[in-house]
C-alpha positions in Angstrom: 196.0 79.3 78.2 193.3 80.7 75.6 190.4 79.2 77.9 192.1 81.3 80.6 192.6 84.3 78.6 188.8 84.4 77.3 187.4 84.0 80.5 189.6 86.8 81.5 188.8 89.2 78.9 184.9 88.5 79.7 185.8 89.4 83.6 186.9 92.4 81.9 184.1 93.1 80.0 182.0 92.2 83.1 183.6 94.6 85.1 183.4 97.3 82.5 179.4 96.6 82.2 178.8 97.1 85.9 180.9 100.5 86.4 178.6 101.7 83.0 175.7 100.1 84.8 176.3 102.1 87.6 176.7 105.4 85.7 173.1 106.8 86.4 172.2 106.0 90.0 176.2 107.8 90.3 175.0 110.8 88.4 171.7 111.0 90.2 173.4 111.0 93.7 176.5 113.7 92.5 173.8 116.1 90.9 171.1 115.8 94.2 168.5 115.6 91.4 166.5 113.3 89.3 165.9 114.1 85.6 162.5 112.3 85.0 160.8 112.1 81.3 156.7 112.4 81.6 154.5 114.2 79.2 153.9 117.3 77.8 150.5 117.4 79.9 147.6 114.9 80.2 145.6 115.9 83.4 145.7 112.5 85.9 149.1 111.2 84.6 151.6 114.0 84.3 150.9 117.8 83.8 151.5 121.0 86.0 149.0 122.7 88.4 148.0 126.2 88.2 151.5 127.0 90.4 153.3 125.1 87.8 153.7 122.2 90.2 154.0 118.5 88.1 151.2 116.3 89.5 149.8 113.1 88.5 150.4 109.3 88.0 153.2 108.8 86.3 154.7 111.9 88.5 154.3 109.7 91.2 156.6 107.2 90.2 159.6 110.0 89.4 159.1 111.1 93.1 159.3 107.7 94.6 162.4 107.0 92.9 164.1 110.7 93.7 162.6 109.8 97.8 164.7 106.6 97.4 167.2 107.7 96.1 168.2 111.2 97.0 165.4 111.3 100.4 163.8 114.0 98.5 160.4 113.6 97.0 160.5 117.0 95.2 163.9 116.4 93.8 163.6 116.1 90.2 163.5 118.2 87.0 160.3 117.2 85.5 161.4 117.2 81.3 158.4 117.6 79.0 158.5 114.6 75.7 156.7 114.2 72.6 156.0 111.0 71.4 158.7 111.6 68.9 161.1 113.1 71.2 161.0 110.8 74.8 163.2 108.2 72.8 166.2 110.6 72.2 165.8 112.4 75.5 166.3 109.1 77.1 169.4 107.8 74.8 170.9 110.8 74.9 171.2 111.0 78.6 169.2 114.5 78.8 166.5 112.6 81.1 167.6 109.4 83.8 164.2 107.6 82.8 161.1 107.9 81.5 158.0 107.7 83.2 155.3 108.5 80.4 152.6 106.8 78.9 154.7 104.6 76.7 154.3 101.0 75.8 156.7 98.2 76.1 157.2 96.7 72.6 159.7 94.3 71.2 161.2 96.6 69.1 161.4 99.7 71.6 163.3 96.9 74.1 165.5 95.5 71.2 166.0 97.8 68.6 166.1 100.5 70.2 167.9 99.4 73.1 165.8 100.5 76.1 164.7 98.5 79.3 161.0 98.8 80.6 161.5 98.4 84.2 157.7 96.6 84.6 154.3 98.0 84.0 152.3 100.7 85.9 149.5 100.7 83.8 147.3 98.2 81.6 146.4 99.8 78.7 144.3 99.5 75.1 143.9 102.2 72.9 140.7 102.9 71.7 138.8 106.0 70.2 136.5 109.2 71.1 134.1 110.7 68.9 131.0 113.3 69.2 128.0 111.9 70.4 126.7 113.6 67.6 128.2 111.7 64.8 125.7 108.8 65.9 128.5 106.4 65.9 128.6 103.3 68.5 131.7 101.1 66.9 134.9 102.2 65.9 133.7 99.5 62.8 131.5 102.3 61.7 134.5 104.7 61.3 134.7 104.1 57.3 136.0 106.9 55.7 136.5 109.4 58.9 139.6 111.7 60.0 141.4 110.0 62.8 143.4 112.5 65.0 146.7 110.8 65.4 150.0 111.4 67.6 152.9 110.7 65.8 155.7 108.5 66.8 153.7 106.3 68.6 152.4 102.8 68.7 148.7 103.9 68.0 150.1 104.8 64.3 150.8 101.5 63.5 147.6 100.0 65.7 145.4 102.1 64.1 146.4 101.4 60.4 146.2 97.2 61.7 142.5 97.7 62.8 141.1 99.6 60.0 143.1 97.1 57.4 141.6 94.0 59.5 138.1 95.4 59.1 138.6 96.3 55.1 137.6 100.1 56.2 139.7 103.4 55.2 140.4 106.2 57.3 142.2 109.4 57.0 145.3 110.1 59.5 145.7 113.4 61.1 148.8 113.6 62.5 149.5 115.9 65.9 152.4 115.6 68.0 150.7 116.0 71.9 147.7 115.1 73.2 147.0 119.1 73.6 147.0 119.5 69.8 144.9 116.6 69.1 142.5 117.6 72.1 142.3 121.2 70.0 142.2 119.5 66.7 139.4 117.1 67.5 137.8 120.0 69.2 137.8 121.9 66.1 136.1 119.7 64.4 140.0 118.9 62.2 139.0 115.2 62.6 135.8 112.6 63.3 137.6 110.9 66.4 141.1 110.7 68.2 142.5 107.7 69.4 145.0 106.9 71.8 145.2 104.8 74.9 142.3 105.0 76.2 143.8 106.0 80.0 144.3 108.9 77.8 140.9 109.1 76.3 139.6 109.0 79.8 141.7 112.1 81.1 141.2 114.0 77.6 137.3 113.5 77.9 137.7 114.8 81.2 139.4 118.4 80.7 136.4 118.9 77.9 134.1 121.8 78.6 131.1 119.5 77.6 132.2 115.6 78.5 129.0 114.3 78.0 128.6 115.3 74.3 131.5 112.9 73.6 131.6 109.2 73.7 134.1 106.8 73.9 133.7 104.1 71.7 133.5 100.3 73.0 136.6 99.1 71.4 139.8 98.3 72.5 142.2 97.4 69.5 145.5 96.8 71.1 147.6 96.0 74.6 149.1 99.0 76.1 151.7 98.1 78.7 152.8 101.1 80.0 155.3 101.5 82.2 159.0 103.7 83.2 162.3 102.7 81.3 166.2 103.4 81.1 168.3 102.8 78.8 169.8 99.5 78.1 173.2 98.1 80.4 172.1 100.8 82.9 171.7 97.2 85.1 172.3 98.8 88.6 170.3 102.0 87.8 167.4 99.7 85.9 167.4 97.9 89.6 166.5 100.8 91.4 164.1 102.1 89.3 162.3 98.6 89.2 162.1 97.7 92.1 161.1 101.2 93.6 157.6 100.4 91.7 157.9 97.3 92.8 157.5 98.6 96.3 155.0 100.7 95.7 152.6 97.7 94.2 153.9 95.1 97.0 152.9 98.1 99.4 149.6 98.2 98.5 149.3 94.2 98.5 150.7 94.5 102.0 148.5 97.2 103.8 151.8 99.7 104.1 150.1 103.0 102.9 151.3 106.5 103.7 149.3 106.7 106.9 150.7 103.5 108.7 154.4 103.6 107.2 156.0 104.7 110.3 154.0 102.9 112.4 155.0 99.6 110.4 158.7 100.6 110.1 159.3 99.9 113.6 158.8 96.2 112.7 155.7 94.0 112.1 155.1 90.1 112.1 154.9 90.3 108.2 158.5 89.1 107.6 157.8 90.7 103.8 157.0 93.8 105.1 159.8 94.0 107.4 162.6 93.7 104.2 160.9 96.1 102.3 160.9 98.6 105.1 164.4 97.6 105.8 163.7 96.6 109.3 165.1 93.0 108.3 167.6 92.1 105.6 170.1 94.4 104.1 168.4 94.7 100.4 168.5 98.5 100.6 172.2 97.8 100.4 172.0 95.3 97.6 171.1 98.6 95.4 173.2 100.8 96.8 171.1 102.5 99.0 170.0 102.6 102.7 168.0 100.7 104.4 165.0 102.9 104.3 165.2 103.5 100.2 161.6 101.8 100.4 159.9 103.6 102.9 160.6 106.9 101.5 159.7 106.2 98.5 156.0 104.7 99.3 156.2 107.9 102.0 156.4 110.3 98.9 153.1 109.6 98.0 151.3 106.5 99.0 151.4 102.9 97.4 150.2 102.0 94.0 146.6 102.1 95.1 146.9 105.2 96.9 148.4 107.0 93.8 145.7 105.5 91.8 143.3 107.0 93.6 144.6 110.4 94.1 145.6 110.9 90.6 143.3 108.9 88.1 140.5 106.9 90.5 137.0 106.8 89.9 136.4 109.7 92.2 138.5 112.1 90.4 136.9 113.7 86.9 139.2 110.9 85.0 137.2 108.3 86.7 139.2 105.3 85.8 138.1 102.1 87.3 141.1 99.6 88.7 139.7 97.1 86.3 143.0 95.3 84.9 145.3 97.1 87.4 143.7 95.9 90.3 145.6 93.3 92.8 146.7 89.7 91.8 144.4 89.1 94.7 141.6 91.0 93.8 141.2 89.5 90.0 143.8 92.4 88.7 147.2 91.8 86.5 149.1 93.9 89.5 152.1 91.3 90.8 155.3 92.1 92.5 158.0 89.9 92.4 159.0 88.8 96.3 160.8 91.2 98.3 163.5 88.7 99.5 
C-alpha cells in the first residue's frame, strides 16, 4: 500500500510539473504575443533601427520562436536587459525567454534555476584598447583601467586572468555596453572587455575603428545562447528546438528562398519532419505541423541570420570560425529531427 501510494503521489507531482511546464507556451498563445529579453543595444545582435524597429542576431531567434508559435514573425515585445537585470526579468515572468548575449554557466543553470535551451553563439571574451597605447597582449595590461559591465561573467573572468598572470588592474564598472562604449571612448578606462562578439560590433559603431585594436587574447568560453526558466519543460522544448531548426536548416540546404519549394516534400526524409511534410513532431510540441517552416521563413536559417546580421560582409565582420557547421570544421550540431 505505501509503494502504491508513493508512486501515486509522484503521478501527482508529475502531472502538476507538466500543466506548470506548459504555463508559457499557454500564455504566449492567449496573449498573441511573445515577450522576448535581448539587450539594451549592441549593433549585429540586438538593437533598434533608426524606425525603432529591433534587428539583429539574437532578434532573430525571438522572431523564429513567435513565427512558430503564434505564425507571426513580428509578434513580440522586444524588453531591453542589463546584465544585472535579464535574470529577474526572466524569473519574474516579465519576459517568456531570453535571447541575449548571456553565457551558460553552472551556477546560472543551478543556482539560479534557469535552462539554456543550446547555444547560438561560441564566444570568448577578450579586450579592446587604443592603438595608441602601444599595447599587443592583454599581459601587458598591468596597472590599466578595465571598463567593466556588471553582473556579468567577464567580472569574475577578468579578475581570474589578471590573478593567473600576477598583474593588477583597476575595474570600472558600467552597466551596458553603451556606457562602457562612452566611457572607453572618453578616455574613463585603458581597455573594455567583454565577449569579444561584442568587441567586434562595439569596434564597429566607432567613428574611427581603425585607431582601436583588439587584443589577441581570448581568456574564457562564452556559450551563449536563449533560456527560460527552469520546469518550463514544454515551453523549454519549443524554444529549443526552434534553434534547433534553424541550425539543422542550414545543415540541410532549407534557406528562406527554397522553403516552400521544399515544403511540398523532398527525398531528404530529415527535411521532410522538420517541414512537417512527414511525421507529426509539430504536434509533439503542441503546435502544427508547419511550426518549423515558419520559423526558418521569418528570417532564414542559422547561416542566413549569420550573415545578415553579424557576417564578414557586414561592418561587424565576424568570421563563422567556431560557429561554422559540424561539417565544415565548426561546433554547430543539431540533434536529429526524428
Amino acid at each position: 500500500m505505501k509503494k502504491i501510494a508513493i508512486l501515486g503521489a509522484l503521478t501527482v507531482a508529475g502531472l502538476a510539473a507538466g500543466t506548470a511546464g506548459a504555463a508559457t507556451l499557454d500564455d504566449v498563445k492567449a496573449r498573441g504575443k511573445l515577450n522576448c529579453g535581448v539587450t539594451t543595444g549592441l549593433v549585429g545582435f540586438a538593437a533598434p533601427d533608426a524606425n525603432g524597429e529591433w534587428e539583429g542576431f539574437d532578434v532573430g531567434v525571438c522572431r523564429a520562436v513567435a513565427a512558430a508559435v503564434l505564425g507571426d514573425a513580428n509578434a513580440v515585445e522586444f524588453v531591453p536587459t542589463t546584465g544585472k537585470t535579464r535574470f529577474t526579468a526572466l524569473a519574474s515572468g516579465e519576459i517568456d525567454m531570453l535571447a541575449r548575449n548571456t553565457t551558460w554557466t553552472f551556477s546560472r543553470d543551478v543556482d539560479l534555476k534557469f535552462e539554456f535551451v543550446g547555444i547560438n553563439y561560441y564566444d570568448g571574451q577578450g579586450f579592446i584598447v587604443p592603438k595608441a597605447l602601444g599595447v599587443s597582449s592583454a599581459k601587458e595590461l598591468d596597472g590599466a583601467t578595465v571598463c567593466i559591465q556588471t553582473g556579468t561573467t567577464t567580472e569574475l573572468n577578468l579578475a581570474d586572468f589578471f590573478r593567473a598572470n600576477n598583474i593588477s588592474y583597476e575595474p570600472v564598472p558600467v552597466e551596458t555596453n553603451a556606457e562602457g562604449q562612452q566611457q572607453y571612448l572618453a578616455g574613463a578606462c585603458d581597455s573594455y572587455t567583454t565577449d569579444a562578439s561584442g568587441l567586434a560590433a562595439t569596434r564597429a559603431a566607432f567613428e574611427n575603428p581603425q585607431d582601436h585594436v583588439v587584443l589577441p587574447e581570448i581568456i574564457s568560453k562564452e556559450p551563449l545562447g536563449p533560456l527560460v526558466r527552469h520546469g518550463d519543460n514544454d515551453w523549454g522544448d519549443v524554444v529549443r528546438w526552434t534553434l534547433n531548426a534553424l541550425i539543422a536548416a542550414e545543415e540541410y540546404g532549407v534557406t528562406s528562398a527554397n522553403i516552400e519549394e521544399l515544403s511540398n516534400g523532398t527525398d531528404n526524409p530529415e527535411v521532410n519532419r522538420l517541414l512537417g511534410t512527414e511525421g507529426n513532431l509539430g504536434e509533439m510540441l503542441g503546435l502544427d505541423g508547419e511550426w518549423a517552416a515558419r520559423a526558418i521563413g521569418a528570417g532564414g536559417n542559422y547561416g542566413e541570420l549569420f550573415e545578415k546580421n553579424i557576417g564578414e560582409n557586414t561592418p561587424i565582420g565576424l568570421s563563422r570560425g567556431l560557429n561554422a557547421q559540424w561539417t565544415d570544421g565548426g561546433l554547430l550540431y543539431s540533434p536529429p529531427f526524428r
